[in-house]
C-alpha positions in Angstrom: 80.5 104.4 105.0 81.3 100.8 105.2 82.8 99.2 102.1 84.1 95.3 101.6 85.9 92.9 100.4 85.4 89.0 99.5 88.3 86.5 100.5 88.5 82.9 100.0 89.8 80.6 102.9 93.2 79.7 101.3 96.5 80.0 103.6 97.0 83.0 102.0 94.0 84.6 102.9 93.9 84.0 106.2 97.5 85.1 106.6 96.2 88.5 105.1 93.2 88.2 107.8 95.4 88.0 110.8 98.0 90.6 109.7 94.9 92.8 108.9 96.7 93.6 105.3 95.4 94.3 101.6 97.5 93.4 98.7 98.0 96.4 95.9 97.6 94.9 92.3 99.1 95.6 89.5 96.9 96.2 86.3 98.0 93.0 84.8 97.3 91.2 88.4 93.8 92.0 88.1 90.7 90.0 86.4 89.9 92.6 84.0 92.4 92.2 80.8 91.4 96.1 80.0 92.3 97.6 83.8 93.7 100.5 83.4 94.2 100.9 79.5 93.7 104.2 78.5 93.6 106.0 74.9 96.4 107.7 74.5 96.1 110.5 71.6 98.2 113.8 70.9 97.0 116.9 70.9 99.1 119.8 71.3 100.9 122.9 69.2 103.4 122.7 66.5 106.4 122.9 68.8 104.8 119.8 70.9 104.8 117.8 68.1 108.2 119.2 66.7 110.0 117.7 70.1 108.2 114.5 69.9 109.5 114.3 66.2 112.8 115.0 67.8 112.4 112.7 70.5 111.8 110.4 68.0 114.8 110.6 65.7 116.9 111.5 69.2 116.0 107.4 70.3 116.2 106.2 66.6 120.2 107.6 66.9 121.4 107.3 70.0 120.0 103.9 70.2 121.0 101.9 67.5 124.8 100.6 67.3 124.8 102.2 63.9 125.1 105.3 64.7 128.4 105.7 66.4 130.7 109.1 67.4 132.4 109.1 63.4 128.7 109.5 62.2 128.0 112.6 63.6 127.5 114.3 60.3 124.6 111.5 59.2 123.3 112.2 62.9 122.9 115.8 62.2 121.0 115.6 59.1 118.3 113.3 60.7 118.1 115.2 63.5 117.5 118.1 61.2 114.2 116.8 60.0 112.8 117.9 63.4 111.0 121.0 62.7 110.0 120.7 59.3 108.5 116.5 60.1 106.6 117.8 63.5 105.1 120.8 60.9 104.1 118.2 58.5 102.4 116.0 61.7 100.8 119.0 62.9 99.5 119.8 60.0 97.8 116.7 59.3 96.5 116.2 63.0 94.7 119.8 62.7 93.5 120.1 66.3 91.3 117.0 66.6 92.5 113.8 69.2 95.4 112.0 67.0 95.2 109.0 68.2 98.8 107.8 69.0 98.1 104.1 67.2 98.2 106.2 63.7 101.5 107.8 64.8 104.2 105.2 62.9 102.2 105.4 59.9 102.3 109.5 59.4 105.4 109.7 60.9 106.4 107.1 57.8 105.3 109.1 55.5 106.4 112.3 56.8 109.6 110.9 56.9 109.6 109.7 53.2 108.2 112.7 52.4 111.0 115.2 53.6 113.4 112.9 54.3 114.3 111.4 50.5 115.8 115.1 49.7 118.0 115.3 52.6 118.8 111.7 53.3 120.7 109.3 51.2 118.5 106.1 50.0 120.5 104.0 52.9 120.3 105.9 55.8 116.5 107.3 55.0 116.0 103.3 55.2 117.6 103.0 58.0 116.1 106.2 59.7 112.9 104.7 58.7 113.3 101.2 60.4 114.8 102.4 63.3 112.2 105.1 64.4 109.3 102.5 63.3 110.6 100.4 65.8 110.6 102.7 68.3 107.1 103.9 67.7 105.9 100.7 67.8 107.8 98.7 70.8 109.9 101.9 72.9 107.0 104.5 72.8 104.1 102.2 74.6 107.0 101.2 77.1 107.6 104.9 78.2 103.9 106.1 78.1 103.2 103.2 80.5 102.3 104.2 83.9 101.9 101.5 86.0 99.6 101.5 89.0 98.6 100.0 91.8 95.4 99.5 93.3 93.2 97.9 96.3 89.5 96.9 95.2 87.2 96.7 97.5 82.9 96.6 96.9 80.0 98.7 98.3 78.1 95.7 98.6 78.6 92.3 100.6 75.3 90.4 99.7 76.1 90.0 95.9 75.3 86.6 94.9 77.7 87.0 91.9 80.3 88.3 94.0 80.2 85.2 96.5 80.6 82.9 93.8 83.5 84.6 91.9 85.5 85.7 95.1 84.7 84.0 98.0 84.8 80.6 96.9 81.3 79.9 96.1 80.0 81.1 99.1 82.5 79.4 101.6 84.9 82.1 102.2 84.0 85.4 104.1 83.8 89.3 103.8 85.8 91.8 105.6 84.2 94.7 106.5 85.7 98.0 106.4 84.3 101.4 107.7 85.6 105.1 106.9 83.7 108.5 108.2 86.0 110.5 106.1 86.0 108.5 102.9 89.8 107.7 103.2 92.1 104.2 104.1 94.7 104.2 106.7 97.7 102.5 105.5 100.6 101.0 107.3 104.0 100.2 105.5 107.2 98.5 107.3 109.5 100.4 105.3 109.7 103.8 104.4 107.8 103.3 100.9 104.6 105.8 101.2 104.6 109.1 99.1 102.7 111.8 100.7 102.7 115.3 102.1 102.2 116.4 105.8 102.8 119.4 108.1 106.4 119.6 109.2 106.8 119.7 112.8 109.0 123.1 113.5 110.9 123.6 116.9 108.2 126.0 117.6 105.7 123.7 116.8 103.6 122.7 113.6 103.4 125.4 111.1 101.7 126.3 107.9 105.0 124.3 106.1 104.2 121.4 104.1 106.7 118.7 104.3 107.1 116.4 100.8 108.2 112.7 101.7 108.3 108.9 101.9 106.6 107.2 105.6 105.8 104.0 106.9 102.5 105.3 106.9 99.3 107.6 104.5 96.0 108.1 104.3 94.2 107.4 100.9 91.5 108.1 99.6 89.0 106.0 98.8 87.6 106.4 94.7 84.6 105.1 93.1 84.8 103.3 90.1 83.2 104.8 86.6 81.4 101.8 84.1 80.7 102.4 80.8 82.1 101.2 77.3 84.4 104.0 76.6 88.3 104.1 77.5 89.4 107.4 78.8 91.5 109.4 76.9 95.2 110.3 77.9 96.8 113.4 76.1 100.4 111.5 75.3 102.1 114.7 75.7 101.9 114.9 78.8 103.8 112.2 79.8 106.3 113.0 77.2 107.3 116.9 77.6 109.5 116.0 80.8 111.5 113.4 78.6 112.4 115.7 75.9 115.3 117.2 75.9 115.9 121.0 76.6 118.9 124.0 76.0 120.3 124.8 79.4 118.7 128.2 78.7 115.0 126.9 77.8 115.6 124.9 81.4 116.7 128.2 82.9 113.1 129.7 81.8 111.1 126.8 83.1 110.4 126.0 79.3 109.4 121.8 80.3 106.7 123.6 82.6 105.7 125.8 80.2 104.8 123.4 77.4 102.5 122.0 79.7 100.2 124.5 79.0 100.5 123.9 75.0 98.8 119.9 75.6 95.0 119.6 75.8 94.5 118.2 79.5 92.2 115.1 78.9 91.2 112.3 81.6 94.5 110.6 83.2 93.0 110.8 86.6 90.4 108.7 85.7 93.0 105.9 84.6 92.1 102.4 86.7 88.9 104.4 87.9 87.1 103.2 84.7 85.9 99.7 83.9 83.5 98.1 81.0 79.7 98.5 82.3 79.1 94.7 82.1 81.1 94.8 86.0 78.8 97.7 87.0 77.4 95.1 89.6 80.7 94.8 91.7 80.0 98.6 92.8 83.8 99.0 93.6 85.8 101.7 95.4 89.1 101.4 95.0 92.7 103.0 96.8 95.9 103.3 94.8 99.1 102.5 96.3 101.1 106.6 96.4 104.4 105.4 95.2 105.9 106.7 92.0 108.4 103.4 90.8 108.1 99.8 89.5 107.5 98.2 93.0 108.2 94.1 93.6 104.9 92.8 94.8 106.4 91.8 97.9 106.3 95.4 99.5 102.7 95.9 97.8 101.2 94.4 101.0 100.2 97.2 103.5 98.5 96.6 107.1 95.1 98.6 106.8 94.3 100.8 109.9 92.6 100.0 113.3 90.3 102.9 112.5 89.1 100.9 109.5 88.7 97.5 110.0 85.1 96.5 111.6 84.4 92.9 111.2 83.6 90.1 109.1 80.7 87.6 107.5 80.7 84.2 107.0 79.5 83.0 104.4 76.9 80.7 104.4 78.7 77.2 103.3 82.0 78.4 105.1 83.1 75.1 107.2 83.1 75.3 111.0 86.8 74.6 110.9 87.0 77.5 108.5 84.9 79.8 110.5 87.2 79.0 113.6 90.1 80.0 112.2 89.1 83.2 110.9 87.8 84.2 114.3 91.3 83.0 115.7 93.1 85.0 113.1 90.8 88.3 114.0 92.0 87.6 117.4 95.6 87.5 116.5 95.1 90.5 114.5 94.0 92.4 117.2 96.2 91.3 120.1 99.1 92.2 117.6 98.2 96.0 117.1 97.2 96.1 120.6 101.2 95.6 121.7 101.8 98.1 118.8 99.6 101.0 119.8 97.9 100.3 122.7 94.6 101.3 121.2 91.6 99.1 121.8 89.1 98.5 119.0 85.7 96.6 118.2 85.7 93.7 115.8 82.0 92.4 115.2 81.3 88.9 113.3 78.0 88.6 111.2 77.0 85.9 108.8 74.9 85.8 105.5 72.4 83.5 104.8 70.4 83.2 101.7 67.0 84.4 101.6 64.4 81.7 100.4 62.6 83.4 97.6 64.8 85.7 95.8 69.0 85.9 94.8 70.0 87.4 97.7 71.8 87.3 101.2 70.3 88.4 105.2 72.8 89.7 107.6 72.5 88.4 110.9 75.2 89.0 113.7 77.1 86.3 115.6 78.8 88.0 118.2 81.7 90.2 119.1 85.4 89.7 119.5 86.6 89.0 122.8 89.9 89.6 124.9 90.6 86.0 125.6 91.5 82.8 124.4 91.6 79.4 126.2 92.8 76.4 124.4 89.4 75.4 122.3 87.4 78.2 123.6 87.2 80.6 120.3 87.4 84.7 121.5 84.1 84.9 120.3 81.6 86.4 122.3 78.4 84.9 120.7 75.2 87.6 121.1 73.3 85.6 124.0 76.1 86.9 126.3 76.1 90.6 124.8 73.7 93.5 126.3 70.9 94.8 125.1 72.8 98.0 124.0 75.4 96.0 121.7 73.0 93.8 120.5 70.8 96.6 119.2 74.1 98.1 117.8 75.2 94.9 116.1 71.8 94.6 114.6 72.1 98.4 113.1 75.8 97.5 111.6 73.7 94.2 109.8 71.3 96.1 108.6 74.0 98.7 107.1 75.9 95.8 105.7 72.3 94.0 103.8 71.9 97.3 102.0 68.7 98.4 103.9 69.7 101.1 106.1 
């Protein structure tokens, strides 16, 4: 499968281009306000939404420089609310999705509801402020889960696309290729979570090893369109932050409660995107890290086993062209001195086609070993056998959608 992605021909870019790099974005980073916004609802048992009801009034307490160590008594009684609150929630929420935007209000009036007989007028007011705060501004904060991902297309001859991402058709395309629908990442730091076989003085073994490397393998996901947002069962980003009895830890009760939350669609989170962008056709690759990360280490070199080539685009300068055949060459002298490995690196360029919105692929040549002053490492396809020719001519065929 070969897969793609539009650049412009800033410094950036071709900085990028010669360390043979993607960036990771955050949701916020990307051109789609709704990336990665899920629906979160709650839908669980009675002793789900009693926790999160004491979750709740935990925060509203222990968070607010009211409530110091002399007002443990006041402390108690709100906390006390617990069961009889997350019985009155459940109640109300039956077993249908309770979408967690209605939360502040029921909890409101479960809270006025129960709370005016155990709570003084002050401190039910209080109660009340303090855990409507929370709902609204704390909660969303917790339940966040940030992510990380690479785009890439399944098309390079979108006309759309050339205008939007590749500078109106004077940037270029990298071209990518997997055979096992996964990305070879490379890290300079020990930042990658993953799994692999743990090497044993005997050799490698059926043991698993859990860690964090320099380098994974990630697999590459298409992206859903549509015009609904997935849905996210809250609780289950919640259960591991309530608290728990050394004994109910003992018993594995956190795991347990797992099983009391309706699984919904949280895999599909940033793999879903409104149908108007159904023409990017994107795949995409998440960053496997598990913490807020600085963008700075969100920059990973891609594989040698990936990267193929590149297209021109049809107004890119001859200047421009230059350099990015100068930075492919860079690129691949570098991970030569790394690994030793030798790989192909093809150039191609797209033209428009007269009578319709669309691009032809036609290849320019090959990468070559050397580089002499103003002589490019470009090995143009007059100088190239019949046998690479005919191959080059397969991969352009690939890349204009008709093979």
């Amino acid at each position: 499968m070969l897969f793609y992605k539009y650049q412009k021909t800033g410094n950036l870019d071709f900085s990028i281009l010669r360390r043979g790099e993607v960036y990771f974005a955050s949701a916020g980073e990307l051109n789609d306000a709704n990336e990665c916004r899920p629906r979160f609802i709650l839908k669980g048992s009675e002793e789900l939404w009693q926790r999160l009801v004491q979750f709740i009034l935990e925060h509203a307490c222990f968070g607010s420089d009211y409530f110091q160590l002399d007002k443990k008594d006041e402390i108690r009684q709100i906390l006390d609310l617990s069961d009889t609150i997350g019985r009155l929630l459940k109640k109300q929420a039956k077993n249908k999705d309770f979408g967690i935007e209605s939360l502040g209000l029921a909890f409101r009036n479960a809270l006025k509801s129960y709370g005016s007989e155990k709570l003084s007028p002050f401190l039910l007011r209080m109660t009340e402020r303090l855990t409507s705060n929370f709902i609204q501004e704390g909660l969303p904060q917790i339940l966040l889960d940030e992510k990380y991902i690479a785009s890439f297309t399944l098309s390079a001859t979108n006309p759309t696309m050339w205008g939007h991402y590749a500078d109106a058709e004077r940037g270029f395309v990298r071209v990518f290729g997997t055979d096992n629908g996964k990305l070879q990442v490379l890290s300079d730091i020990n930042i990658l979570h993953g799994t692999r076989p743990k090497k044993m003085a005997d050799g490698f073994t059926d043991v698993t090893e859990i860690g964090i490397y320099k380098d994974e393998s990630l697999e590459l996901k298409r992206v859903q369109y549509g015009k609904e947002i997935p849905k996210v069962n809250a609780f289950h980003r919640l259960i591991h932050k309530f608290s728990y009895t050394e004994k109910e830890d003992h018993y594995d009760v956190p795991l347990n409660l797992g099983g009391d939350a309706e699984q919904k669609k949280d895999h599909l989170i940033g793999l879903v995107k409104y149908s108007g962008w159904r023409y990017e056709k994107e795949v995409r690759a998440f960053f496997p890290a598990y913490d807020l990360l600085l963008p700075d280490v969100r920059t990973l070199r891609i594989g040698i086993e990936n990267i193929k080539g590149l297209v021109f685009g049809p107004k890119m300068s001859l200047e421009n062209r230059a350099r990015a055949v100068l930075s492919c060459h860079l690129m691949k002298q570098s991970r030569l001195s790394e690994t030793g490995a030798e790989y192909e690196f093809a150039f191609f360029e797209a033209q428009q086609a007269v009578d319709k919105f669309d691009f032809a692929i036609r290849p320019v040549g090959i990468l070559s070993g050397q580089y002499f002053g103003h002589h490019l490492p470009l090995k143009p396809i007059p100088e190239l056998d019949k046998a690479a020719i005919a191959k080059l001519d397969a991969i352009a065929e690939q890349i204009s959608g008709r093979k």
